[in-house]
Structure formats: C-alpha cells, structure tokens
N, CA, C and O of each residue as an XYZ file, in Angstrom:
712
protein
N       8.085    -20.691     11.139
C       7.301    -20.661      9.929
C       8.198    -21.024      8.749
O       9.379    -20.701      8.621
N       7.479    -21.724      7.932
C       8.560    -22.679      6.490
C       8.694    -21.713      5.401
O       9.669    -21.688      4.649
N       7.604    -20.846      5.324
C       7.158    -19.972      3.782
C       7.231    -18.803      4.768
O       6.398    -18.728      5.672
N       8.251    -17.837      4.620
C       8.119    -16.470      5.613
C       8.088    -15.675      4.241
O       7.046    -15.098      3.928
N       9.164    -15.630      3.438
C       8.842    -14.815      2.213
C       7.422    -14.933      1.570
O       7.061    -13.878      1.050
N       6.386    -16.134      1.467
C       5.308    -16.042      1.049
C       4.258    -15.683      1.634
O       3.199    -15.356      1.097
N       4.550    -15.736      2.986
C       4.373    -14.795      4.041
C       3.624    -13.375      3.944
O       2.471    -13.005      4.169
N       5.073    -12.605      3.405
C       5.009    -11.285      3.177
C       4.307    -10.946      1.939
O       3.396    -10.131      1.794
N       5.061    -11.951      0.772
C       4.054    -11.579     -0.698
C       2.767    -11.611     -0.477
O       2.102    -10.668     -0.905
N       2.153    -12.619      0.189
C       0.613    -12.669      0.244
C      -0.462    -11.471      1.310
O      -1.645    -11.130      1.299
N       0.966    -11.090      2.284
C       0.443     -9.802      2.478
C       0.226     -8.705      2.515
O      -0.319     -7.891      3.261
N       1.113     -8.776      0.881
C       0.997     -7.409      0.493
C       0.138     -7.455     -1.173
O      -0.323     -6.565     -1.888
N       0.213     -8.813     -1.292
C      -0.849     -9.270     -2.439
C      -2.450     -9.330     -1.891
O      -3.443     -8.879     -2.461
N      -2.383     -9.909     -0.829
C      -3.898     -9.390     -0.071
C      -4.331     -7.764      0.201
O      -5.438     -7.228      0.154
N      -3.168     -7.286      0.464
C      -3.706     -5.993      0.712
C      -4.220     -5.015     -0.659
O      -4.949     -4.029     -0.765
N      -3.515     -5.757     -1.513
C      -3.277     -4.667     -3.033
C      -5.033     -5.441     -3.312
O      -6.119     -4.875     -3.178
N      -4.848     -6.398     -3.586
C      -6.036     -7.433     -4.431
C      -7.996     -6.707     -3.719
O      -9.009     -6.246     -4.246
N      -7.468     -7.071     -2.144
C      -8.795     -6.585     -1.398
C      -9.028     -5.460     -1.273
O     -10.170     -5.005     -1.211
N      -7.829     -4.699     -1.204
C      -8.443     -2.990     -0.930
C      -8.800     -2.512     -2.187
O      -9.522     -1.521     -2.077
N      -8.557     -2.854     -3.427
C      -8.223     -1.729     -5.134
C      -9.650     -2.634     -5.360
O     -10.636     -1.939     -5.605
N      -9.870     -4.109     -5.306
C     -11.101     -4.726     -6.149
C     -12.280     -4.176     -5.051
O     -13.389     -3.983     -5.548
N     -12.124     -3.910     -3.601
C     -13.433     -4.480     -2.956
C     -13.506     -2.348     -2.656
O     -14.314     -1.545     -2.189
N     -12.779     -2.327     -2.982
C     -12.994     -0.664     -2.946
C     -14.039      0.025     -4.214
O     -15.032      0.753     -4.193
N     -13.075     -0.756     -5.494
C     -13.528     -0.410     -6.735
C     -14.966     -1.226     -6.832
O     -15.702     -0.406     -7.383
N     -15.501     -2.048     -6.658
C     -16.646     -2.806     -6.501
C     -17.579     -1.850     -5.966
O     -18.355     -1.100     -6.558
N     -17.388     -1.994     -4.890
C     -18.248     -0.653     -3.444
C     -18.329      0.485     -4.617
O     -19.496      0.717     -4.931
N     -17.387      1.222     -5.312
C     -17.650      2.562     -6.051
C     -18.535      2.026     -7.073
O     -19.678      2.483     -7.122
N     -18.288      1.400     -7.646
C     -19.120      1.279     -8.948
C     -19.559     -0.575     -8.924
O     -18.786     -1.495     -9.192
N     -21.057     -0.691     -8.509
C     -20.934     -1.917     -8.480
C     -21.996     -2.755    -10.125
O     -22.640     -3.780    -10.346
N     -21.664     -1.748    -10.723
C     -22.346     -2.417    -11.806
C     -21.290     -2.678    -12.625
O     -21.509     -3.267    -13.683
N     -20.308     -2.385    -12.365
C     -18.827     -3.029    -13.049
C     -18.065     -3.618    -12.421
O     -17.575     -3.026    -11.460
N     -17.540     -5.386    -12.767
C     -16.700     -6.014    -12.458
C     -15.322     -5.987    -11.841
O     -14.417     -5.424    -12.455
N     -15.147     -6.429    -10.930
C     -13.799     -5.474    -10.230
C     -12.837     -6.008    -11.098
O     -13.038     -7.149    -11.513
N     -11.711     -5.334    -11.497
C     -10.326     -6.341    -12.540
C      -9.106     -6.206    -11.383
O      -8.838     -5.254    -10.650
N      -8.488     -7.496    -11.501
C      -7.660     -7.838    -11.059
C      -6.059     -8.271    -11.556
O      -6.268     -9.267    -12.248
N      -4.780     -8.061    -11.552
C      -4.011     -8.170    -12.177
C      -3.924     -9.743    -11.826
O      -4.087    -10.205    -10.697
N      -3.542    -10.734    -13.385
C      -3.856    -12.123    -13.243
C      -2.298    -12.507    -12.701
O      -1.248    -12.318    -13.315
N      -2.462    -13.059    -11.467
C      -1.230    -13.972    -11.236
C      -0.929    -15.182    -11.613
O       0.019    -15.761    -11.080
N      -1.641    -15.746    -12.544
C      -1.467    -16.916    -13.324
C      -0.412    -16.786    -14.757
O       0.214    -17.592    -15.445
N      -0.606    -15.382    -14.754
C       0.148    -15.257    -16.389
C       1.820    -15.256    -16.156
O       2.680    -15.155    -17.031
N       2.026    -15.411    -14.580
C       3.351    -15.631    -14.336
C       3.841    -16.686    -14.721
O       3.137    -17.664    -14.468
N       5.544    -17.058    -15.664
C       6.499    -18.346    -16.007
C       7.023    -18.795    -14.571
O       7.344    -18.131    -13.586
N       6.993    -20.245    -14.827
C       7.660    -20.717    -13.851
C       9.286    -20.078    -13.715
O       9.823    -20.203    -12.614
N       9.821    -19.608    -14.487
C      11.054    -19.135    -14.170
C      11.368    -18.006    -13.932
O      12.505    -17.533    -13.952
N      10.298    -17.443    -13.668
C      10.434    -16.332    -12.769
C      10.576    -16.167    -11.670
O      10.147    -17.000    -10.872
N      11.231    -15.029    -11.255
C      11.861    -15.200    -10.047
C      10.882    -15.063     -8.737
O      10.287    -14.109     -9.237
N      10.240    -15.222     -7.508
C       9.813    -14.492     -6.481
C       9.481    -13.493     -6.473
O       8.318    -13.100     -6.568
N      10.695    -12.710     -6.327
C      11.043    -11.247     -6.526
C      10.496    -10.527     -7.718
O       9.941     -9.430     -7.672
N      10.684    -11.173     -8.679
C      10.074    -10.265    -10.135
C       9.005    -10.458    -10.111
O       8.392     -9.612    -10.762
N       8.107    -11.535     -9.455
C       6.772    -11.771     -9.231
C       5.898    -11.002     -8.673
O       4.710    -10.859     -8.963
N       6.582    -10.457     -7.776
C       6.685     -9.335     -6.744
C       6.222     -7.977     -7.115
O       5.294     -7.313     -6.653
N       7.417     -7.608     -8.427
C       7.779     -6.461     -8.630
C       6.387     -6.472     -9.693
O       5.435     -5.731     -9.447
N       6.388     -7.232    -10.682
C       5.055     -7.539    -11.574
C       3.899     -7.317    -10.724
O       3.336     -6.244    -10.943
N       3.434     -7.982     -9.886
C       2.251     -7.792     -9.063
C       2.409     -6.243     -8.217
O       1.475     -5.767     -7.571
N       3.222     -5.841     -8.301
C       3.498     -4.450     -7.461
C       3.033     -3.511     -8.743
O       2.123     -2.690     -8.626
N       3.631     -3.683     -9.764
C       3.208     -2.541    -10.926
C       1.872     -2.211    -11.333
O       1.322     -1.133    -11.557
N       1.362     -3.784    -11.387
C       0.199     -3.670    -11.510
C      -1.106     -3.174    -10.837
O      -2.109     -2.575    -11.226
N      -0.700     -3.637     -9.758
C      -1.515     -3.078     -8.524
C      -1.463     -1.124     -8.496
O      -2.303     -0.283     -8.173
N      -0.156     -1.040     -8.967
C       0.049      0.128     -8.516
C      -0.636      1.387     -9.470
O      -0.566      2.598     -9.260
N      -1.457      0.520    -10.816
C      -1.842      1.053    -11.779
C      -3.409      1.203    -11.701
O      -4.190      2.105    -12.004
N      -3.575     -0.392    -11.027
C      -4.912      0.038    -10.606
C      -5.337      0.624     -9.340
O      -6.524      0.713     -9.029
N      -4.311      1.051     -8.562
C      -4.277      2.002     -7.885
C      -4.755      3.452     -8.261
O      -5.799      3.965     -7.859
N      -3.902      3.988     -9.028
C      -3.766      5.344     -9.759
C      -5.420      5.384    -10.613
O      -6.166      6.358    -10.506
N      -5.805      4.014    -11.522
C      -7.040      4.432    -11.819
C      -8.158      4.654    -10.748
O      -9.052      5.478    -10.938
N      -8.095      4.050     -9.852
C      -8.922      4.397     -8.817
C      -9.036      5.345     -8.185
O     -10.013      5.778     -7.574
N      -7.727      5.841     -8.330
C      -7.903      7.028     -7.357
C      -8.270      8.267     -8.332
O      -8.950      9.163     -7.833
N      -7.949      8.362     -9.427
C      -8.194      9.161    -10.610
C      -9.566      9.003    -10.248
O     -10.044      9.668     -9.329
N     -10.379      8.001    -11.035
C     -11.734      7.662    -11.257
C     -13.079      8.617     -9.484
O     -14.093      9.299     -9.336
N     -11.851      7.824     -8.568
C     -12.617      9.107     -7.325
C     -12.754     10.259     -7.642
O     -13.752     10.954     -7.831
N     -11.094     10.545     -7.726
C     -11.428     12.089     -7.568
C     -12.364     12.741     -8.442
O     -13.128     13.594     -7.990
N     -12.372     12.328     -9.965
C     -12.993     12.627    -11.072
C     -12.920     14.362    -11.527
O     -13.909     15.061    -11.742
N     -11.729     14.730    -11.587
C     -10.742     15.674    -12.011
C     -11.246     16.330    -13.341
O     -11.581     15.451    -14.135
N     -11.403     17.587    -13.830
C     -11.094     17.573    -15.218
C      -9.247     17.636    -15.629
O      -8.291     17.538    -14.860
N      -9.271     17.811    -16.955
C      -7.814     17.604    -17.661
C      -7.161     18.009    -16.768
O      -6.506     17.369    -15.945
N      -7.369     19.634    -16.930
C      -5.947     20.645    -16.163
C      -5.617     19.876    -14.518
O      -4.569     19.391    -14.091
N      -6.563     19.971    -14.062
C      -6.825     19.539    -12.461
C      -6.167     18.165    -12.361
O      -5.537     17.885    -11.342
N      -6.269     17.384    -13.262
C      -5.477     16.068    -13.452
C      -4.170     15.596    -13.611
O      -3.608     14.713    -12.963
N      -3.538     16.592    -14.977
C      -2.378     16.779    -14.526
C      -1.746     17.420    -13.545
O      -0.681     16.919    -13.184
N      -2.241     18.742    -12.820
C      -1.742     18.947    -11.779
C      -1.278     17.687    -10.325
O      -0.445     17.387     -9.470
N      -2.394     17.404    -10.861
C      -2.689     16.298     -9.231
C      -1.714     15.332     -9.327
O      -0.998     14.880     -8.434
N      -1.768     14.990    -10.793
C      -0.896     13.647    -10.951
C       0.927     13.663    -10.914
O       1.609     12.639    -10.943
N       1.505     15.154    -10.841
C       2.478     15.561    -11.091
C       2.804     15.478     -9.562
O       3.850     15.029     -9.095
N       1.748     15.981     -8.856
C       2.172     15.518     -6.846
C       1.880     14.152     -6.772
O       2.795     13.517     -6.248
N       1.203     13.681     -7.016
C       0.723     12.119     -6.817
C       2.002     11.080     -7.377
O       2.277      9.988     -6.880
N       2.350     11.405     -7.962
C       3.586     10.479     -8.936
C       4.359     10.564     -7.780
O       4.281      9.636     -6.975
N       5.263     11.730     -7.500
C       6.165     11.833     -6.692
C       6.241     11.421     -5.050
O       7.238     11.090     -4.408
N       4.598     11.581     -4.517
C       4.194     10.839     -3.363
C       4.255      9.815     -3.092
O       4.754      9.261     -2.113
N       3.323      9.148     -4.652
C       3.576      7.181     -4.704
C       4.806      6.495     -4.646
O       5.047      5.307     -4.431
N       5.642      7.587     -4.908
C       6.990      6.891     -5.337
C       7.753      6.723     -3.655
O       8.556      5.925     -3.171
N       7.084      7.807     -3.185
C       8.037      7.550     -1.514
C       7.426      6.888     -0.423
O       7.959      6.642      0.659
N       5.898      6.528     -0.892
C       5.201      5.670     -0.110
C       5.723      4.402     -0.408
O       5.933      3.563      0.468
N       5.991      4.180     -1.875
C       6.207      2.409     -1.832
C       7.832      2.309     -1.293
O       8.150      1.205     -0.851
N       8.668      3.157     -1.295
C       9.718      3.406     -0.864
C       9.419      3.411      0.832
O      10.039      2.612      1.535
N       8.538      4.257      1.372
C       8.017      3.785      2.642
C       7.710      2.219      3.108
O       8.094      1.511      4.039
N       6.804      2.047      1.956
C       6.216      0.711      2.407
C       7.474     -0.491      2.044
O       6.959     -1.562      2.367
N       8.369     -0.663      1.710
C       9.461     -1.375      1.478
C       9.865     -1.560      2.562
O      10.516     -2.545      2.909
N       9.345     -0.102      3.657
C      10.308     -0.874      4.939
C       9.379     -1.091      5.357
O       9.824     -2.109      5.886
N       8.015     -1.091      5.764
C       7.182     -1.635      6.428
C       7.489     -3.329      6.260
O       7.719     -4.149      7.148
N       7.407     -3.508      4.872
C       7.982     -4.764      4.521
C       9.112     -5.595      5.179
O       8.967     -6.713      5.674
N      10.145     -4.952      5.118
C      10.983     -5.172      5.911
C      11.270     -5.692      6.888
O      11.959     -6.654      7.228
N      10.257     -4.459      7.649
C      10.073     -5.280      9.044
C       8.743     -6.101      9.293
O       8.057     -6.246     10.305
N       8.665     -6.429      8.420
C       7.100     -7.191      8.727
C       7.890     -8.738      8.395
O       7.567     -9.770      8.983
N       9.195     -8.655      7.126
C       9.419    -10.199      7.056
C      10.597    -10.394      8.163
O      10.883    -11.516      8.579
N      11.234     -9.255      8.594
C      12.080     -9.385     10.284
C      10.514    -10.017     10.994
O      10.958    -11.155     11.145
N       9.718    -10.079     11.286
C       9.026    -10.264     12.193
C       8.645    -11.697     12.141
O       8.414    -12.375     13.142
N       8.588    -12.156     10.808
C       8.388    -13.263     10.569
C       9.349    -14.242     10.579
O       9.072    -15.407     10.863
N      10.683    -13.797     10.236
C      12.041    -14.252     10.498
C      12.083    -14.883     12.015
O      12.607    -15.896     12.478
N      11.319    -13.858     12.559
C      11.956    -13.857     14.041
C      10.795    -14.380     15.120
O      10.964    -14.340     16.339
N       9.610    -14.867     14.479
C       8.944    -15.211     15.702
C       9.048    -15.972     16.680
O       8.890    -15.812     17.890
N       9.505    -17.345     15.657
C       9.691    -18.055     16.899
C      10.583    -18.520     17.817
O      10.528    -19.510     18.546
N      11.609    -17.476     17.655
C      12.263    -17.273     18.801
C      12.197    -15.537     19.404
O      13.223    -14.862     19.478
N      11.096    -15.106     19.720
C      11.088    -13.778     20.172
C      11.271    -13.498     20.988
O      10.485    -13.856     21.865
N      12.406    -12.666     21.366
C      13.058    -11.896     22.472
C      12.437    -10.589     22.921
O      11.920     -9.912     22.032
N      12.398    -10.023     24.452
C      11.629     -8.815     24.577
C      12.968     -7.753     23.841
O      12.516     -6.608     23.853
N      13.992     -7.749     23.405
C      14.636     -6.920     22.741
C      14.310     -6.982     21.137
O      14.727     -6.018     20.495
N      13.800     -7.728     20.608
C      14.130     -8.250     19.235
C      12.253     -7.638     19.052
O      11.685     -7.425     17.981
N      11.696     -7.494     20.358
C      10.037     -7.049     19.835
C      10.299     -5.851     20.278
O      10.188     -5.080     19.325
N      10.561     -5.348     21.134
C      11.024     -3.934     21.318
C      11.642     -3.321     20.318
O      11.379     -2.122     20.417
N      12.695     -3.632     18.918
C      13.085     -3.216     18.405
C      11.870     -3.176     17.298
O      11.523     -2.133     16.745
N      11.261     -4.490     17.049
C      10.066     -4.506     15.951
C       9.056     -3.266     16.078
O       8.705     -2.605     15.101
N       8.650     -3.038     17.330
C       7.934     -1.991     17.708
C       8.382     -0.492     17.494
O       7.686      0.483     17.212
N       9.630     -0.577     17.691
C       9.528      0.673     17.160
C      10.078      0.786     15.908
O      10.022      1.949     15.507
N      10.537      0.096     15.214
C      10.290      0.305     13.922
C       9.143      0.668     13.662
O       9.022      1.762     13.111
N       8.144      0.011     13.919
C       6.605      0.125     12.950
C       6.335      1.569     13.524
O       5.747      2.346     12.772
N       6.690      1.997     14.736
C       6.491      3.323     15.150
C       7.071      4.264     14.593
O       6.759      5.445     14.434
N       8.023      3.618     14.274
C       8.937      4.889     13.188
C       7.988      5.068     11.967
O       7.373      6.127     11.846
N       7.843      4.014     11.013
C       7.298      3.801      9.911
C       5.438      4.423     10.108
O       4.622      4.832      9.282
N       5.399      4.290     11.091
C       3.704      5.287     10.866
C       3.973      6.653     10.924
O       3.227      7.471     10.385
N       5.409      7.100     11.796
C       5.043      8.649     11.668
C       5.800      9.344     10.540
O       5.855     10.571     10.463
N       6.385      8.515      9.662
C       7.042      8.700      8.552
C       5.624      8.892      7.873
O       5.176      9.938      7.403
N       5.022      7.656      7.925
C       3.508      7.788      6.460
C       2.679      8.825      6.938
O       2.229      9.486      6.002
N       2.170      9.357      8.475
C       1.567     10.768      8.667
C       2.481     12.007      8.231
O       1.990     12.917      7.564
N       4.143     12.021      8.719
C       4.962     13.183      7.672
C       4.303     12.943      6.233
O       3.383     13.708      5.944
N       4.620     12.096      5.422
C       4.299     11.976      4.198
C       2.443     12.706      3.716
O       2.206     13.847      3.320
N       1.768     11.944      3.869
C       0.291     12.354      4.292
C       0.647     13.869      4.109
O       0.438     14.360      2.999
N       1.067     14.498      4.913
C       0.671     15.731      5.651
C       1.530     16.709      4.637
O       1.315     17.919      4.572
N       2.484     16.062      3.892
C       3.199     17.059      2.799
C       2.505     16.498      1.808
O       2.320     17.362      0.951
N       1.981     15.375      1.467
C       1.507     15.482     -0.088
C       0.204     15.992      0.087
O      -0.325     16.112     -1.018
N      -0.731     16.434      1.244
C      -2.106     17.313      1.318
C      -1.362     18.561      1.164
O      -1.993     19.039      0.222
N      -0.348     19.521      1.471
C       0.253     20.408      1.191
C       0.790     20.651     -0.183
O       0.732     21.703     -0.818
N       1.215     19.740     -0.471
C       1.625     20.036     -2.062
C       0.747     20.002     -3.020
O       0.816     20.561     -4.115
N      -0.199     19.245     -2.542
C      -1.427     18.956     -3.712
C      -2.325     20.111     -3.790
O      -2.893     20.506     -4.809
N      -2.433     20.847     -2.070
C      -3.599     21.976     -1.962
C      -2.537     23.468     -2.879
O      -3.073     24.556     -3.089
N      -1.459     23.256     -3.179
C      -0.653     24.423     -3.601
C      -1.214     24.266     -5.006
O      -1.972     25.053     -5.573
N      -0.595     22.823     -5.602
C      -0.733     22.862     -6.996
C      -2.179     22.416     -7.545
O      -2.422     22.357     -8.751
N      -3.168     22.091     -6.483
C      -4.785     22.097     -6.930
C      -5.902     23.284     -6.188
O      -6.267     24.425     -6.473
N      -6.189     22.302     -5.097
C      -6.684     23.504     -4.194
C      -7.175     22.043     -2.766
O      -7.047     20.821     -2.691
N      -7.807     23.266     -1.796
C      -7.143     22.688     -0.658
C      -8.385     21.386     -0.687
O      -8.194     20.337     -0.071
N     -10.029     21.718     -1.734
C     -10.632     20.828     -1.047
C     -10.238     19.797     -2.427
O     -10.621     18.675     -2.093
N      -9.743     19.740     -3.573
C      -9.216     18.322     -4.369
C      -7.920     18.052     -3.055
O      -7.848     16.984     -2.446
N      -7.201     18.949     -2.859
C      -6.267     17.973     -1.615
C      -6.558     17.177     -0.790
O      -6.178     16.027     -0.568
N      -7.370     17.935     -0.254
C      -8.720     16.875      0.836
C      -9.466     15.724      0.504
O      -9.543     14.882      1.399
N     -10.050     15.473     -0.591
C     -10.918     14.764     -1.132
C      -9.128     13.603     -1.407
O      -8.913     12.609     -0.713
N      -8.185     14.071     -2.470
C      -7.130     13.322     -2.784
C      -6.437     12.564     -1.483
O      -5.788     11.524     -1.597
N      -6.687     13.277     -0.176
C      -6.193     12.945      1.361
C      -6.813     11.609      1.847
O      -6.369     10.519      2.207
N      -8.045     12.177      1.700
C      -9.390     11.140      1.849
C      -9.210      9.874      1.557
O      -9.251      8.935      2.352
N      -9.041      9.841      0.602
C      -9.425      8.171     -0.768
C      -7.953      7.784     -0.053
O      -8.058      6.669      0.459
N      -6.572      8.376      0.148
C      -5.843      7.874      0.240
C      -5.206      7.377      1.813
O      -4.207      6.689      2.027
N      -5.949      7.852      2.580
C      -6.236      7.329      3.997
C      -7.152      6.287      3.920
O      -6.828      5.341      4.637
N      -8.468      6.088      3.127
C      -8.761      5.347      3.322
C      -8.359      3.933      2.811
O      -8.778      2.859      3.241
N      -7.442      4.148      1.783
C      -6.575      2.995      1.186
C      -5.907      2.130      2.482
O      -6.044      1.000      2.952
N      -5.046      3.425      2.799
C      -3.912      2.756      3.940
C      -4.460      2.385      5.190
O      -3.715      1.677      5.867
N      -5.689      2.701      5.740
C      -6.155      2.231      6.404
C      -6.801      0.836      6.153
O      -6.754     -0.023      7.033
N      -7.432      0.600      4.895
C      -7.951     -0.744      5.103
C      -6.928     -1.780      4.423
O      -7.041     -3.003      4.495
N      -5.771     -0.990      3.659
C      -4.705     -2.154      3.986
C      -3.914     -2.536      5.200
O      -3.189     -3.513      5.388
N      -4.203     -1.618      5.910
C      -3.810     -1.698      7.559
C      -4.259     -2.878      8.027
O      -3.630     -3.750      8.626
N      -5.940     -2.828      7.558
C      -6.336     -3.536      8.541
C      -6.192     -5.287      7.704
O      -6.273     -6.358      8.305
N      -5.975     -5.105      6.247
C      -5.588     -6.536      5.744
C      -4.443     -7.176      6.402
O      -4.436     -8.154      7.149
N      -3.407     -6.388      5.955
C      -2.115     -6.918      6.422
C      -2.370     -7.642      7.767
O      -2.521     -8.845      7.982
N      -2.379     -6.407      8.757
C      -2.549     -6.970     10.084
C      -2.935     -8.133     10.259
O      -2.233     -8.997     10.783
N      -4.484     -8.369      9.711
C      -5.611     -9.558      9.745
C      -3.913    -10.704      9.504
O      -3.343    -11.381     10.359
N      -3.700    -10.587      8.639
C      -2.492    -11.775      8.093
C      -1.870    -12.295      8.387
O      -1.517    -13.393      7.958
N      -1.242    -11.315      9.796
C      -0.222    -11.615     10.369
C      -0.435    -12.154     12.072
O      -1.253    -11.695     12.870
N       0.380    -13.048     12.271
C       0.262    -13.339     13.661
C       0.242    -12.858     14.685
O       1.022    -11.915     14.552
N      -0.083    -12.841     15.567
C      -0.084    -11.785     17.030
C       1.398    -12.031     17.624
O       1.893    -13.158     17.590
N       2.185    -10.753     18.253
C       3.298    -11.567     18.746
C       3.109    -12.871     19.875
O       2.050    -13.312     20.323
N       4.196    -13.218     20.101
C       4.196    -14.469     20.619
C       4.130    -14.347     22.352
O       5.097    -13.646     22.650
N       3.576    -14.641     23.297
C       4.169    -14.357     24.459
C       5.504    -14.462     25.077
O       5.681    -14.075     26.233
C-alpha cells in the first residue's frame, strides 16, 4: 500500500466524523449534524498537526455529545466531567496504540508473516482488555463521584461510541492476507 499513513488518518477521521455526526443526527434529527471543517487546513501543515487538529476537534464534539446525552444538571456535570476528563485522556492515550498497531498492520501487509500476525493479534488483544480495564474503572469512578445509574447511562453512550467506531475502523481496513 502507497498511502499507509493516510491509511490510518482516514480511519480514525472516519471513525470520529461517522460515529459523533450520525450519532448526533439519530439524537436530535431536527438539527444539522456539525462537523469539524478539514478544509480550513494550510498547505503547510504538517500531517501530523492535521491529525492533532482533527483529533481536538472531534474530541470536543465528542464531550458535547456526550454531555447533551446524559443531560446532567450543573452539580452532576461537573462531577461527571472531572472523571470524564481524566478517562478521555487515557483512552486517546489507549487509542494511540490501537493506532499504532493498526499503521504496523498496514506497514506490514504485504509481506505478512504468521509471526508478524501473531504478534498483530495480540496486540489488539492486549489493547481491548486494556479499554474493558478502563471501561470498568471509569463506571467505578463515575458511580462514586455521581451515582451508579448517571455511571451507567455515562457507560452506555460510551460503549456505544467505541463500538460503532469499532465497527468503522474495521469496515476500513483490510482483512489479513492469507
């Protein structure tokens, strides 16, 4: 493959773009889904900062969405958001390596070795039971500092995120090779 880095941006730009607009649409469909514009990027910008720009953004209309679900009053809001901050921060820190190995995978297809997919595999095996650890302490921290059913409901919206970026990404990516 010629574009492996664009590769990865587009599948993690597909995942941000389809899950936050076609989620937020589905919730409220008498309002326009907004999208962070990737046009307002300079040509001399880097990839990477392109990256990091489209990551912030996403990551904002993330947070309104998930706010706007839960539909919190004040107190309940800052509570939530004081676990939520600190969660988001180790998921995208999570998801960096999902990344990782998703552009190893792409690096490496077409010459794939049963050692070099054996190792891919369990990476990603590592990396899911890292995001269920994670999951399973930020429903704990959230039911301490809210209560257990905003934890639940906050659990909810956010499984169902990672699940249907699950299923974007995936869609994106190639099947291994025989």
């Amino acid at each position: 493959m010629k574009h492996k880095k664009l590769a990865v941006i587009l599948a993690v730009s597909s995942f941000g773009l389809s899950t936050i607009n076609g989620i937020a649409h589905a919730e409220d469909a008498s309002s326009p889904p907004t999208t962070p514009s990737l046009e307002t990027s300079t040509k001399s910008t880097s990839p990477s900062n392109e990256l990091e720009m489209f990551r912030f953004a996403l990551e904002m209309d993330k947070e309104a969405f998930v706010k706007s679900s839960l539909k919190l009053d004040a107190e309940q809001e800052k509570k939530f958001l004081d676990v939520y901050y600190v969660f988001n921060a180790k998921l995208v820190a999570l998801n960096d390596k999902r990344l990782a190995v998703i552009e190893d995978y792409l690096i490496s297809i077409d010459k794939m070795t049963e050692t070099k997919a054996g190792e891919l595999a369990k990476r990603m095996i590592d990396f899911r039971k890292k995001r269920v650890a994670l999951d399973a302490n930020y429903y704990s921290a959230l039911s301490k500092a809210t209560s257990k059913t905003i934890a639940a409901r906050a659990l909810q919206v956010e499984s169902f995120l990672q699940g249907v970026g699950d299923v974007v990404i995936g869609s994106k990516l190639p099947l291994m090779p025989k």
